[in-house]
C-alpha positions in Angstrom: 82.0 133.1 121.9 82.0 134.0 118.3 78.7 136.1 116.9 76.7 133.2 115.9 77.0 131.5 119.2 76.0 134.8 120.4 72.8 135.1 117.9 71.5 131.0 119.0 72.2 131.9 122.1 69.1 134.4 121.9 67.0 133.1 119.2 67.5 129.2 119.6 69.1 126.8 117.6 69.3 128.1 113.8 67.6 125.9 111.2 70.8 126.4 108.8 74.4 127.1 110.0 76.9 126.8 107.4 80.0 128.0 106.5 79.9 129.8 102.8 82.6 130.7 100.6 83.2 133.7 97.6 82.9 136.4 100.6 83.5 133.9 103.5 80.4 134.2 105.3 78.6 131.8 108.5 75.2 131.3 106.6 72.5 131.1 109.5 68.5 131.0 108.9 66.4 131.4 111.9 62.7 130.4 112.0 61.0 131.5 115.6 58.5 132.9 117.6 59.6 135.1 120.5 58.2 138.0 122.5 61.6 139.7 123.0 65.8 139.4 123.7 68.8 140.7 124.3 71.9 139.9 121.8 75.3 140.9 123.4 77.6 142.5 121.6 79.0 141.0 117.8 82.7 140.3 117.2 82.2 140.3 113.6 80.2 142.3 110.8 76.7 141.0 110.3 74.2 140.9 107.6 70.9 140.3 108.5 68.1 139.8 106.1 63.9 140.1 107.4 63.0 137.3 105.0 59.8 137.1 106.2 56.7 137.5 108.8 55.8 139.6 111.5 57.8 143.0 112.6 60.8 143.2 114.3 62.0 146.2 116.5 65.7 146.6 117.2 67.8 148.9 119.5 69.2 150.1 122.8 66.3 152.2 123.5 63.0 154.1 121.9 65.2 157.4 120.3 67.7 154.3 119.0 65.6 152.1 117.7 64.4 150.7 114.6 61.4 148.9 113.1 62.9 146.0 110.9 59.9 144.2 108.2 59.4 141.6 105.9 61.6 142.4 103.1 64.2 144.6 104.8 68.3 144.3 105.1 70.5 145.9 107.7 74.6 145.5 108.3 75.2 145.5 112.1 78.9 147.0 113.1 81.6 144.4 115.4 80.2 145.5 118.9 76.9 146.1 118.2 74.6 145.1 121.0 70.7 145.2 121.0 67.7 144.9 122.4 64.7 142.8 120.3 60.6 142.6 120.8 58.9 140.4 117.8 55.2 140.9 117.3 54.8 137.4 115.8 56.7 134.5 113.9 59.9 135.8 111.9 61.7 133.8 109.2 65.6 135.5 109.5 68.7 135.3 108.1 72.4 136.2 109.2 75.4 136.1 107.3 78.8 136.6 109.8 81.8 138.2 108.1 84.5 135.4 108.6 87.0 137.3 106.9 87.3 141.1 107.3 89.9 141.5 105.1 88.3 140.3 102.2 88.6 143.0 99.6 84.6 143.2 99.3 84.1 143.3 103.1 86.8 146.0 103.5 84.6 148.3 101.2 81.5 147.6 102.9 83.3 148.4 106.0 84.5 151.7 104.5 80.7 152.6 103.7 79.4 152.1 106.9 82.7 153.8 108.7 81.4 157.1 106.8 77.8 156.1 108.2 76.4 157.4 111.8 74.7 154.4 111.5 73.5 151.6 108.6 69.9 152.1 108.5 67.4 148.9 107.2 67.2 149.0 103.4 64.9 147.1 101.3 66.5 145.6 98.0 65.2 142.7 96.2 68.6 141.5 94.9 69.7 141.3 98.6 66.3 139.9 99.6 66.8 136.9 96.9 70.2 136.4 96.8 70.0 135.4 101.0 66.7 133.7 99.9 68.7 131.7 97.3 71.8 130.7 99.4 70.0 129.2 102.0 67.6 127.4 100.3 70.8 125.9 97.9 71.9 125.2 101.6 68.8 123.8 102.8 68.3 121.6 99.6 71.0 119.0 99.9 74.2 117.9 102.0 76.4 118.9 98.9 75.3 122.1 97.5 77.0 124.0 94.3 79.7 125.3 95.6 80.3 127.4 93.1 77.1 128.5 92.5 76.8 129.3 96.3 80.3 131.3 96.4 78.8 133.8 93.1 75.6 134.2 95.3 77.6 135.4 98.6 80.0 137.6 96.3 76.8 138.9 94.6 74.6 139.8 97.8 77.6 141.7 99.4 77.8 143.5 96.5 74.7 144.7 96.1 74.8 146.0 99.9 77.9 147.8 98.7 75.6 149.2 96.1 72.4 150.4 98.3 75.0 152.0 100.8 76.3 153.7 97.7 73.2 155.2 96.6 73.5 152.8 93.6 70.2 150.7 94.5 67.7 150.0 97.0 65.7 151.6 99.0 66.1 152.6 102.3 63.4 152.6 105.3 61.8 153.8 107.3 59.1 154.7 105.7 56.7 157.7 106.3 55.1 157.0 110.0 51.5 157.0 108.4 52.4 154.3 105.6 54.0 152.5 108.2 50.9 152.5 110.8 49.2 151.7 108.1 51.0 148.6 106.7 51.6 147.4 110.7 47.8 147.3 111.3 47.3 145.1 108.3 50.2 143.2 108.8 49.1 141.9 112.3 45.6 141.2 110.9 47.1 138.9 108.5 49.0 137.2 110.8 45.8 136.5 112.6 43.5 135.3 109.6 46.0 133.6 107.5 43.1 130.7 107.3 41.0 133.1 105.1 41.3 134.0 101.6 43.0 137.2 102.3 42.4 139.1 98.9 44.1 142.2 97.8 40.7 143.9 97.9 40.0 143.1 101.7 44.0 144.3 102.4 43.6 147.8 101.0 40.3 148.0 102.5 41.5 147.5 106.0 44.8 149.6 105.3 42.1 152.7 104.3 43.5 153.0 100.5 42.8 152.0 96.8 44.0 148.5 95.9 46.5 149.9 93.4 47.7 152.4 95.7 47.5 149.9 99.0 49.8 147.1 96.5 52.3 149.8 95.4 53.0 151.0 99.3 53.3 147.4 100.1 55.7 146.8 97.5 57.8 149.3 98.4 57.8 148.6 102.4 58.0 145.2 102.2 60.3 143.9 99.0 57.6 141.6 97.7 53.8 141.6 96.3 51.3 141.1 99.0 50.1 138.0 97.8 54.3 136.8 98.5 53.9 138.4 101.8 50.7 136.6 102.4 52.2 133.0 101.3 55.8 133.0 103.3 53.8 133.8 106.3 51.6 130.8 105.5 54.1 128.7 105.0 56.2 129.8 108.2 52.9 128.7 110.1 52.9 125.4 108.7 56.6 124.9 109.8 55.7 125.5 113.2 52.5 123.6 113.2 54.5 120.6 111.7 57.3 120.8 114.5 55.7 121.5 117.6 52.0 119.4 117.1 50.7 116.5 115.8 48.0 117.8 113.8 47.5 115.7 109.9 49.5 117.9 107.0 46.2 117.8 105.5 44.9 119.5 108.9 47.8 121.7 108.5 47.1 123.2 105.2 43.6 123.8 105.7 44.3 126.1 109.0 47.3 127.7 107.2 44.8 129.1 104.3 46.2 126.7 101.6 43.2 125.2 99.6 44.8 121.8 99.3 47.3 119.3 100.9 49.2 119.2 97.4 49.2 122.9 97.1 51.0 123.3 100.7 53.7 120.4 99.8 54.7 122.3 96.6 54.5 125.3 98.0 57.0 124.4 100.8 59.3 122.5 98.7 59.9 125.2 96.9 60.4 127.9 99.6 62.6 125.2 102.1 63.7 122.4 99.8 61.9 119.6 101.7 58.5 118.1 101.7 56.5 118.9 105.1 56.6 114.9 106.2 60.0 115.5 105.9 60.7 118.6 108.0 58.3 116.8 110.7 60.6 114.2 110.3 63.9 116.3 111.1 62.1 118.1 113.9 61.6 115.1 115.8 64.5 113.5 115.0 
C-alpha cells in the first residue's frame, strides 16, 4: 500500500489526488473533521502543508509530539508513523515524493538526514505555493502543466531553503503565545457567524491589536482576517456536502454578509461555485 493509500485510509477519501510533475509529487488535499487517528508507517517522503483551520497534534506520544497550525509545513521521513487528535475541521495538504532520486528530493533528504528531527515551519512561499497547485488542480480537468511543474519545483525548494536557515520560520512558538493563540483559535471556530473583528480577537487573546495581529502573523502564516475567512469557507464546504440547508442559509451561518459574497469567495479559494461542489458531493 503506497503512502497515500495509507493517508485515505485514515482521513477519508481526499478531495484532490493527482499525480504532479517538475519534482514528481502525488498532490493530495484533504478537507475533514475528525477527533483523532493513527497513520501507519510512510514508504515515501512527505510534505504536508496546515492550509487551514483548527489545530492538529502529531506524534507517538506527549515528549514526541507536536502541535501543527494553520499556516504551518512539516517533511515527514519514509517510516514515519503517528498518532493524530484534531480539535476541529482541517483543510490539509500532502505532497508524496514519487521519485527520490530527483536531484531536488536528494537534497532535502540530505537536510533532514543531518536533522534529529524536521520540526513544523511556517513559510508563506511554501504555504502558497501548495495553496496554488491545488487550486490549478482543483480548477479544471487540464490544468497548466507547465505552470504546475514550476510550482512543485518551487515549493520543494523553498523547503530546502527553511531547512537551510535561508527562510521561514520555524515553530513552536513560546508556550504562552501559543496558549494564547489556541484559546482564540477555538473561539473562532465556535462564532464564525459573528463579525469577528480584530479588536474583539486581541481582546480575548489578553493583548493590544497590533501586538495580538503581529503574534498571529507570525504563528499562523496569514493575517487574522485570512485565518478567519478559510475557516469560513471550510464550514460552508461541509454544510454544502453533508445538509440540505439553502446556500443562502449557508452564508448567513458561516458569517458571510451575502450569498454573492460566499460564491466569490469560494470560487476563488476552491475553483468552483458552491452549487457546484454540492453537486460533486452528491454525485
Amino acid at each position: 500500500m503506497n503512502s497515500w493509500d495509507r493517508i485515505s485510509s485514515a482521513l477519508g477519501e481526499p478531495v484532490v489526488s493527482v499525480e504532479i510533475g517538475g519534482v514528481p509529487l502525488r498532490a493530495e488535499r484533504y478537507i475533514f473533521q475528525l477527533g483523532g487517528c493513527e497513520v501507519p508507517p510512510l514508504d515515501s517522503l512527505v510534505l504536508a502543508c496546515h492550509l487551514g483551520g483548527a489545530r492538529a497534534t502529531a506524534g507517538r506520544s506527549a515528549g514526541r509530539s507536536f502541535d501543527f497550525l494553520a499556516g504551518a509545513s512539516t517533511v515527514f521521513q519514509p517510516g514515519f508513523a503517528s498518532r493524530w487528535t484534531f480539535c476541529g475541521a482541517i483543510d490539509m495538504a500532502m505532497f508524496h515524493v514519487i521519485d527520490p532520486g530527483h536531484e531536488l528530493v536528494r537534497h532535502l533528504q540530505r537536510l533532514l538526514n543531518a536533522r534529529t528531527k524536521a520540526p513544523p515551519f511556517s513559510d508563506p512561499l511554501v504555504n502558497a505555493s501548495a495553496q496554488q497547485l491545488l487550486g490549478e488542480l482543483a480548477r479544471t480537468s487540464t490544468p497548466d502543466h507547465g505552470f504546475v511543474e514550476r510550482l512543485s519545483q518551487l515549493m520543494i525548494e523553498q523547503t530546502c531553503r527553511v531547512l537551510e536557515g535561508k527562510t521561514g520560520r520555524h515553530a513552536p512558538h513560546d508556550a504562552l503565545q501559543l496558549g494564547r493563540l489556541q484559546g482564540v483559535l477555538e473561539w473562532i471556530g465556535e462564532n464564525l457567524s459573528n463579525e469577528l473583528s480584530n479588536a474583539e480577537l486581541a481582546e480575548r487573546a489578553g493583548v493590544s491589536e497590533s501586538h495580538f495581529r503581529r503574534i498571529f502573523q507570525e504563528a499562523m502564516g496569514m493575517t487574522p482576517h485570512r485565518y478567519v475567512l478559510r475557516l469560513r469557507l471550510e464550514r460552508v464546504h461541509e454544510l454544502l456536502t453533508r445538509t440540505s440547508f439553502s446556500i443562502a442559509r449557508v452564508a448567513a451561518q458561516c458569517g458571510f454578509n451575502s450569498q454573492s459574497h460566499m460564491t466569490s469567495c469560494f470560487s476563488s479559494a476552491y475553483g468552483i461555485t458552491p452549487a457546484r461542489a454540492r453537486q460533486q458531493s452528491r454525485l
